[in-house]
N, C-alpha and C positions, 0 to 999 in steps of 0.2 A: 883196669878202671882207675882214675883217677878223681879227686875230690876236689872240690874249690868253693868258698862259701861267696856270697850277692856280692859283699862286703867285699872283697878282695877281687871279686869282678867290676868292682866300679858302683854296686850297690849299696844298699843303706840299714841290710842286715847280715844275722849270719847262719839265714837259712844255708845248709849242705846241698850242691850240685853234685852228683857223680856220672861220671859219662868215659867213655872210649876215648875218642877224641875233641881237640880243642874243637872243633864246629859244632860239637854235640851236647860242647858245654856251653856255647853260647846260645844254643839253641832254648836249653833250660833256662838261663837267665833272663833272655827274652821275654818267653812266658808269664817269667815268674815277675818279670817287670810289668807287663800287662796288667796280668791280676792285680799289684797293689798300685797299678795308675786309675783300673776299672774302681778298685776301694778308696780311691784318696787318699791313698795312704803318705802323710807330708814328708815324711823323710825321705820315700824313693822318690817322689815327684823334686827334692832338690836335687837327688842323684840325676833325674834324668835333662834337668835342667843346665849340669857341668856336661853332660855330655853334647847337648846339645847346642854347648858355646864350642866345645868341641868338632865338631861338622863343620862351624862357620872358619875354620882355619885352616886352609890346603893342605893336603896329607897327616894332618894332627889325629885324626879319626884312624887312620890307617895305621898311623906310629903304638898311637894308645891302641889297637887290637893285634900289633905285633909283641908290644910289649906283655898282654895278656897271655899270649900264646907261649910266649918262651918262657912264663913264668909256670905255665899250665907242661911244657915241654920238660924242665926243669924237676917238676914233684915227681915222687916214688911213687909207683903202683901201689894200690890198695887192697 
């Protein structure tokens, strides 16, 4: 198991994700993005707002979730 907080996934806190693998930690953040876009919550709604200038740039979307992954590749087991 590995850990990763919102925050260093691209989010706007530093709620703790722990999961297996990188898809299963995006899968958490996902989620956990939902909930505080359902809450209003302003700070992730600008996080979601860089990612999604992010999308409008050809493979930039892709680069930034390889980049996630070898960071997520990278950490110690827990």
């Amino acid at each position: 198991m590995k850990s990763m907080t919102c925050r260093e996934l691209g989010g706007a806190c530093d709620q703790t994700f722990t999961a297996e693998t990188f898809e299963e930690m995006a899968a958490l953040s996902r989620k956990h993005g939902m909930e505080m876009f359902q809450k209003g919550d302003a700070a992730h709604l600008e996080a979601m707002e860089k990612m999604k200038a992010l999308m409008q740039s050809p493979g930039a979307m892709q680069e930034y979730m390889a980049q996630k992954k070898a960071a997520f590749d990278f950490l110690p087991e827990d």
